[in-house]
C-alpha positions as CSV (number, residue, x, y, z in Angstrom):
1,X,107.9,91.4,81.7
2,X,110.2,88.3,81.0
3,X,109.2,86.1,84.4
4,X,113.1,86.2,85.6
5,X,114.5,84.3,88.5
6,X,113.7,86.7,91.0
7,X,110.2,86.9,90.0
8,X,109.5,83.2,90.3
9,X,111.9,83.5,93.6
10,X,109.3,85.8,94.8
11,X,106.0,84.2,93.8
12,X,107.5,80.8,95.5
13,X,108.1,82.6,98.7
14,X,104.6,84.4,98.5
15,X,102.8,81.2,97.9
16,X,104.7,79.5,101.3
17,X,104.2,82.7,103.4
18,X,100.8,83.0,102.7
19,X,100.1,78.8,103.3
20,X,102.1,78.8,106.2
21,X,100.2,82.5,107.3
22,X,96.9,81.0,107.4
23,X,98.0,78.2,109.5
24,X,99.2,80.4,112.2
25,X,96.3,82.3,111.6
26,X,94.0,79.2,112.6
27,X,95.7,79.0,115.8
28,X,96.1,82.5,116.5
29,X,92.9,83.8,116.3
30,X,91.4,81.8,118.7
31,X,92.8,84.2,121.5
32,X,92.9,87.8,119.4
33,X,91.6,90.1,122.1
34,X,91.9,89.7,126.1
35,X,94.5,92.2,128.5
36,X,97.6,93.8,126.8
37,X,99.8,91.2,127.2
38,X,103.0,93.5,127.9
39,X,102.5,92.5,131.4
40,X,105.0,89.6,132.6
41,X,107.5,90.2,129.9
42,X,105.5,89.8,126.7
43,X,104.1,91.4,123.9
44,X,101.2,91.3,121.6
45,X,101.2,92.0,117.8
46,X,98.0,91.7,115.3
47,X,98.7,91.5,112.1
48,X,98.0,90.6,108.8
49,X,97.4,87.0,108.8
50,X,99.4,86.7,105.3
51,X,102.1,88.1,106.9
52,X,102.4,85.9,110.0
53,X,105.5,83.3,108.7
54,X,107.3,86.4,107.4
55,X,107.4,88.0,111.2
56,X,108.3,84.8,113.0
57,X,111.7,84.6,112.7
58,X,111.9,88.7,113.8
59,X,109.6,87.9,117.3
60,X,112.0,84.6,118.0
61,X,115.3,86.7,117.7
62,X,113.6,89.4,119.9
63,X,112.6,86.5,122.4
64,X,115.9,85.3,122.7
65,X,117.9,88.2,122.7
66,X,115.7,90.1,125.1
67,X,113.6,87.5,127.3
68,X,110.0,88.9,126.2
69,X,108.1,86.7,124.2
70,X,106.5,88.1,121.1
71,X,103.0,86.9,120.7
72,X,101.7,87.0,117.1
73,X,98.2,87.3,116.4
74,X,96.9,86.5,113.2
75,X,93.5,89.3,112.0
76,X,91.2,89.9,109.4
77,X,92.9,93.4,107.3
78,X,88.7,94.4,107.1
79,X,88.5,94.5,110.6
80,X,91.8,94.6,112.4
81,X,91.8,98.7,112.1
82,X,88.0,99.1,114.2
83,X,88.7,96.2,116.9
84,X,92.3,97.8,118.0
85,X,90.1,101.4,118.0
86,X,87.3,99.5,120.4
87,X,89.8,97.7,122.6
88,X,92.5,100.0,123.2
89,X,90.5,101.9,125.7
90,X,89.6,99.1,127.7
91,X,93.0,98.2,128.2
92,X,92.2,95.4,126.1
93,X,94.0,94.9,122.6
94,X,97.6,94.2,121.4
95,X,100.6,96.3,122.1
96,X,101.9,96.3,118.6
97,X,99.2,96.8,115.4
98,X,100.1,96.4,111.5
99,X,98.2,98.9,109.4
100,X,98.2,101.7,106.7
101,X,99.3,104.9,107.4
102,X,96.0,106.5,105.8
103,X,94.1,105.5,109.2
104,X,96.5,107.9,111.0
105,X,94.4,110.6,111.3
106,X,91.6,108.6,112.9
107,X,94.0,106.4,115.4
108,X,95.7,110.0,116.8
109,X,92.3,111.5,117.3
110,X,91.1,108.3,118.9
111,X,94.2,108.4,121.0
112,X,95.2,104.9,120.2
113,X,98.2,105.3,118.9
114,X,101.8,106.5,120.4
115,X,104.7,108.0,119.1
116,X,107.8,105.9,117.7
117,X,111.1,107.0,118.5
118,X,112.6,106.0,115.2
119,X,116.1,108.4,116.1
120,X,119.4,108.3,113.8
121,X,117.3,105.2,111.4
122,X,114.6,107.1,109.9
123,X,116.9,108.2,107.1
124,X,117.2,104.9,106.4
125,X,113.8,104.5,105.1
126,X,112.6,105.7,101.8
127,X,111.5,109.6,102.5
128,X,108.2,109.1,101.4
129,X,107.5,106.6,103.7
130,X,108.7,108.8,106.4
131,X,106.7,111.7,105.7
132,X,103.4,109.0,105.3
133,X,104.4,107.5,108.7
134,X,104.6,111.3,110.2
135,X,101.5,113.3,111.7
136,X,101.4,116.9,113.0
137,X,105.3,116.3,113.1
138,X,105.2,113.4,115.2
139,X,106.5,109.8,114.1
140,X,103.9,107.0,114.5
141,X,104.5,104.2,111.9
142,X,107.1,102.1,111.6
143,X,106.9,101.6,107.7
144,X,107.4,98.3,106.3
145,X,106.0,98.9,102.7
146,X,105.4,101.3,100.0
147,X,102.4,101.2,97.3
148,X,101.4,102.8,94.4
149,X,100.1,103.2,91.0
150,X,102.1,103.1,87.4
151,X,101.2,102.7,84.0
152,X,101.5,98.9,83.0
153,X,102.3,99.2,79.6
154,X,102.5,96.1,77.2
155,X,105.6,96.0,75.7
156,X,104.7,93.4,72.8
157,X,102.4,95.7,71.6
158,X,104.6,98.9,72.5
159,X,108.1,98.6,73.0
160,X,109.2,102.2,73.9
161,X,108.0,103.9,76.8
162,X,105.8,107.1,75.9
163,X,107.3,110.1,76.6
164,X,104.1,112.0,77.9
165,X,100.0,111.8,77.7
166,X,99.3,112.4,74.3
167,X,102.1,110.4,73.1
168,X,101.0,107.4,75.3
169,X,97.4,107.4,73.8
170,X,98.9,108.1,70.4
171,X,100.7,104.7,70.6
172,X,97.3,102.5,72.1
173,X,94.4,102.6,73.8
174,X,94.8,103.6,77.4
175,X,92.6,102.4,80.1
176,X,92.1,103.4,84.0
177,X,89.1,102.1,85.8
178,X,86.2,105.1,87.1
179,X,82.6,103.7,87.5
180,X,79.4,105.8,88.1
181,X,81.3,107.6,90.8
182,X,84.4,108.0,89.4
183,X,87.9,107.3,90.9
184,X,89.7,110.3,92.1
185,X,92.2,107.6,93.1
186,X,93.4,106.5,89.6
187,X,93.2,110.3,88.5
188,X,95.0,111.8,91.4
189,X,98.5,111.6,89.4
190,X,96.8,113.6,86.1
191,X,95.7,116.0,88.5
192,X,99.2,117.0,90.5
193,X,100.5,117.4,87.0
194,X,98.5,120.3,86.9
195,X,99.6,122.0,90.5
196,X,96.5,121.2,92.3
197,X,97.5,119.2,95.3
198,X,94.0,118.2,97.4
199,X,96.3,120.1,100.4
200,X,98.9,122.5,100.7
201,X,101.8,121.2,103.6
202,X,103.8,122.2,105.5
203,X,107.4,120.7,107.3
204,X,104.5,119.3,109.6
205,X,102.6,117.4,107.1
206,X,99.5,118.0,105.3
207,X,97.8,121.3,106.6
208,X,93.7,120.8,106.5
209,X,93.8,124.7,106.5
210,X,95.0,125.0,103.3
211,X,92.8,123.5,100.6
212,X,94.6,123.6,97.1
213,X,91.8,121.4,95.3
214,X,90.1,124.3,94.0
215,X,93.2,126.6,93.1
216,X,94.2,127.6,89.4
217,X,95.4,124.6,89.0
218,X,92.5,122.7,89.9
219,X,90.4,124.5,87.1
220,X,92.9,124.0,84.4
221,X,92.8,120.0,85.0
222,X,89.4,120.1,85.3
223,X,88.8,121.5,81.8
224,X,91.6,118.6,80.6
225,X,89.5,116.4,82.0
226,X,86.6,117.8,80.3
227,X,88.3,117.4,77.3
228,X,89.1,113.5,77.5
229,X,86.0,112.8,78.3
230,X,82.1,111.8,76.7
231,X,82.4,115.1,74.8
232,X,85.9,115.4,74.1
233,X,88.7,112.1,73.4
234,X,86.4,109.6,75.1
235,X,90.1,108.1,77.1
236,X,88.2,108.8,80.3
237,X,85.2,106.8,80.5
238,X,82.6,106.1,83.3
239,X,81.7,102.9,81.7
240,X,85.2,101.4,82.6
241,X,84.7,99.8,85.8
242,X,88.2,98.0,87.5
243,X,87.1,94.6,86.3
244,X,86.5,95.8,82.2
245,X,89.8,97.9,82.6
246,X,91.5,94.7,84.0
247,X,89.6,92.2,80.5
248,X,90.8,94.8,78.1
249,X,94.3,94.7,79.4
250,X,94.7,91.1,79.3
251,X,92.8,90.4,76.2
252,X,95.5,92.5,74.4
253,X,92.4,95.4,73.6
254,X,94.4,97.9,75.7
255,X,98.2,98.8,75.6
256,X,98.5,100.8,78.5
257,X,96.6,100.3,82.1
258,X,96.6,102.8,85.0
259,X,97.0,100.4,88.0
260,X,98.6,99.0,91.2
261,X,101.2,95.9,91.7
262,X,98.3,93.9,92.8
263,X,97.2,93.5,89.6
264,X,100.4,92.8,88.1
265,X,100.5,89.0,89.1
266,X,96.9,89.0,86.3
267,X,98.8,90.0,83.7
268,X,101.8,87.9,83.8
269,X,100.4,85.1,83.7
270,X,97.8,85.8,81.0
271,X,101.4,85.8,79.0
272,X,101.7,89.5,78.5
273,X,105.1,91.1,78.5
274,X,104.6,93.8,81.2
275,X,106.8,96.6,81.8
276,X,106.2,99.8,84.0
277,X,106.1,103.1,83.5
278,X,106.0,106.3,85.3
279,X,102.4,108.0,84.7
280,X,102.7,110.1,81.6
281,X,102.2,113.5,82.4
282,X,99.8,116.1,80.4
283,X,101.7,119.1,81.2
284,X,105.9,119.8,81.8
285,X,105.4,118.7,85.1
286,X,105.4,115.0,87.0
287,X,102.3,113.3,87.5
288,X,102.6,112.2,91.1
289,X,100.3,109.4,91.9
290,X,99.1,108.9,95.8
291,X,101.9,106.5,97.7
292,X,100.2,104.2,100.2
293,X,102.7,103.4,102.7
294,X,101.8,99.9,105.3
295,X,103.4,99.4,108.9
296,X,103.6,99.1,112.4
297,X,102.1,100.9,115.4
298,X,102.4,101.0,119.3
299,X,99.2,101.6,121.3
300,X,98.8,104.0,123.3
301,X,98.1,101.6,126.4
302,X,100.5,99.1,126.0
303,X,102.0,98.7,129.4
304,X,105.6,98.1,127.6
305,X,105.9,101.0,125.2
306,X,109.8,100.9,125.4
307,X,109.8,97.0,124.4
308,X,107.2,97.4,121.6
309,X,109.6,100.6,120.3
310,X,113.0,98.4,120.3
311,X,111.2,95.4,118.8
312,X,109.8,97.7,115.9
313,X,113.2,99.9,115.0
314,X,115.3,97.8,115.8
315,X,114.0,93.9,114.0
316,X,111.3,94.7,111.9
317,X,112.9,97.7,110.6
318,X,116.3,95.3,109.5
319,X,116.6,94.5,105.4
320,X,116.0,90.6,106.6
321,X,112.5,91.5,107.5
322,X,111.5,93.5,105.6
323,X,112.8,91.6,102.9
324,X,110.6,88.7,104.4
325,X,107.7,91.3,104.4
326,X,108.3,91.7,100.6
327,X,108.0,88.3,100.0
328,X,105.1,88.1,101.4
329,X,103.2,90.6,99.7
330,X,105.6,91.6,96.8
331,X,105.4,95.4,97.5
332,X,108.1,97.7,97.6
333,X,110.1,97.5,100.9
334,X,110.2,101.0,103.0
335,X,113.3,100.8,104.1
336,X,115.9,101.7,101.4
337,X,118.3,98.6,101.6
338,X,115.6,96.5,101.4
339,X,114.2,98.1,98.5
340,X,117.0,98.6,96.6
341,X,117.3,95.0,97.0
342,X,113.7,94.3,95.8
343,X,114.8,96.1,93.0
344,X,116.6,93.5,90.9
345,X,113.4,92.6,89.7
346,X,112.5,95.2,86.6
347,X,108.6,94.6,88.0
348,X,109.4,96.3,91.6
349,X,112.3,99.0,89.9
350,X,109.5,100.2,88.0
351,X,107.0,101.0,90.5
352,X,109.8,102.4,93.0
353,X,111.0,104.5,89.7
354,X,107.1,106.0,90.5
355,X,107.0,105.5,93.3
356,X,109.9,108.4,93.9
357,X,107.7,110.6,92.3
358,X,104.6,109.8,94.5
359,X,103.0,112.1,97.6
360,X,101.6,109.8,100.6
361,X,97.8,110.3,100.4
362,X,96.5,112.5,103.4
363,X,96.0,110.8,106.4
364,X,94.3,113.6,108.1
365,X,91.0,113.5,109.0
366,X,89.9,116.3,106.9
367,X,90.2,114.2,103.9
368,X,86.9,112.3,105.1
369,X,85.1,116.0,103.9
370,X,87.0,115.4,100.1
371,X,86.4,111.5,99.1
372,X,82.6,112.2,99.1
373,X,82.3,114.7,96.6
374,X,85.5,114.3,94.6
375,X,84.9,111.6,92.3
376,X,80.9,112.6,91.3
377,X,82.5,115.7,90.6
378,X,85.2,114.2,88.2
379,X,82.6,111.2,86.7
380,X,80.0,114.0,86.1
381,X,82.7,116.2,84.5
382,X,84.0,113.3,82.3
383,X,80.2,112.6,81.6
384,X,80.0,116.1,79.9
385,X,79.2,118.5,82.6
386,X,80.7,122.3,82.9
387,X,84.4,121.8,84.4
388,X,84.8,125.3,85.6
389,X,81.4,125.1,87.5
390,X,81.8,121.8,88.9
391,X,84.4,122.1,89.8
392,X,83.8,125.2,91.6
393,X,80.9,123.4,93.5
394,X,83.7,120.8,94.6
395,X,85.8,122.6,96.0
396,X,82.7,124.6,97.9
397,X,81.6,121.6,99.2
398,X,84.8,120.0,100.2
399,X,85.6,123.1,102.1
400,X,81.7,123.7,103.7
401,X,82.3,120.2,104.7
402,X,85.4,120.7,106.6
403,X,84.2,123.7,108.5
């Protein structure tokens, strides 16, 4: 990628939000926890501290349109999820919690979280983001972003865009990282290629009744697997940690890398002209890479559940913030104005090009029972072990597990 305008327009912005983020942070988080503070007209809202400067403007216009101050607290990502779990049940906590939708599953069965009444506006969003912020049918997530994985490909090296697997590793070395324990993660998108979905769905959402990961399909990609691995291509590779998958990239060694946008920011300034690509796929069908999708949710206790609701749909759900939430983080907005927006710059089209292709990753908590045994199984596969058999055994376990 050719750093254009809106790139630098965007770094800029990031740079401020996050500067000005940790200084509100500093002076929020001297008073993160105490009562809900929905009593008396107010509310409370954690959330990322890098976010902070891009909410303000949102929780001002709220105040003076309203009357009920917005209280923003700046927390720690690693620990903002377990402290709203341990202090929503003592009435303790914030009324309003930024988050992922992965921890859905565990906030519903801890009963921390309420539903969102997101009415005639949820087709406004991006309909993967919808379907990530949605749980046993039920709405809980107000989305503000959506992330996922691509192919960086570098474009110096090879100017056209590969028109599937083969062809991609034809034209250069490919790397995605694994490790000892594998990355089911990075592989996910090679694997849906090949019809075998970790869980079957329903209009509901994922249905942890209905384990695909071993079907037909799972045995086929396991044997491709097999065969780009130790005793087959070598492309797959339990040697290639993230960090020697990130070197080989910037060094110019590898032509095509199997990451996320947060990585992107590495290569463009090492000088490499980066454009994105939709995973190449090693059958006739799409390789559909997990979408992570980031928001907004109510707790359960907040004593002003119908305030917390308008202040979510109705300002953070406008293209201004989430525009300002883009800037921020430079990650594909969720709601479809704003993304479409984003999407002047070629970097963020590109992942949104995937990104229409991707699946939210399961957020129920059945998928606890998978992550355990999912990647030994694919590193000891790519490490030379029988596919059909191991994959067997994964799919036994993952299902003994869940039972």
């Amino acid at each position: 990628m050719r750093v254009n305008k809106k790139g630098l327009l965007v770094a800029g912005a990031f740079a401020i939000a996050a500067t000005l983020g940790l200084a509100g942070c500093a002076a929020g988080d001297s008073d993160a926890g105490g009562e809900t503070s929905a009593e008396g007209g107010s509310l409370t809202v954690w959330v990322d501290s890098e976010r902070l400067d891009a909410l303000k403007g949102a929780a001002e216009s709220y105040e003076e349109k309203t009357g009920i101050s917005v209280k923003l607290v700046g927390k720690d990502t690693s620990t903002i999820k377990d402290d709203f779990i341990q202090q929503v049940p003592t009435g303790k906590g914030p009324d309003v919690v930024m988050g992922a939708h992965d921890w859905l599953g565990e906030l519903s069965t801890n009963g921390v979280v309420a539903p969102l009444e997101l009415g005639d506006s949820a087709a406004d969003y991006l309909p993967v983001a919808i379907q990530a912020a949605t749980y046993e049918g039920t709405v809980y997530l107000l989305p503000y972003a959506v992330e996922n994985i691509a192919v960086l490909r570098n474009a110096d090296l090879v100017p056209e865009a590969p028109t599937s697997f083969d062809d991609m590793v034809a034209k250069g070395t490919f790397v995605v990282q694994q490790g000892a324990e594998g990355d089911p993660y990075h592989l996910y998108p090679f694997q849906t290629a090949f019809g075998a979905p970790v869980f079957g769905s329903t209009d509901a959402g994922y249905d942890p009744t209905d384990l695909q990961i071993g079907n037909a399909g799972g045995e086929q990609f396991a044997a491709w697997l097999g065969s780009q691995g130790k005793n087959g291509t070598g492309v797959f590779n339990t040697d290639i940690d993230g960090d020697i998958a990130k070197q080989q990239f910037l060094d110019g060694t590898a032509a095509f890398w199997l990451t996320g946008p947060w990585n992107v920011g590495a290569a463009v300034d090492a000088g490499i002209n980066v454009a994105i690509d939709t995973v190449p796929s090693p059958t006739d069908q799409p390789a559909s890479p997990f979408a992570g999708v980031k928001g907004f949710y109510v707790s359960s206790e907040s004593k002003n559940k119908v305030a917390a609701n308008d202040f979510l749909v109705n300002y953070l759900g406008t293209e201004d913030v989430q525009l300002s939430l883009f800037e921020a983080g430079n990650v594909l907005p969720a709601l479809a104005s704003a993304a479409e927006t984003a999407s002047a710059d070629p970097i963020i089209a590109g992942f949104a090009a995937v990104g229409a292709e991707a699946v939210p990753m399961p957020a129920i908590p059945a998928m606890g029972a998978v992550w355990q045994y999912w990647g030994i199984a694919e590193a000891e596969i790519i490490n030379g072990a029988d596919p059909a058999t191991t994959w067997q055994k994964l799919a036994a376990d993952v299902a003994a597990a869940i039972q």
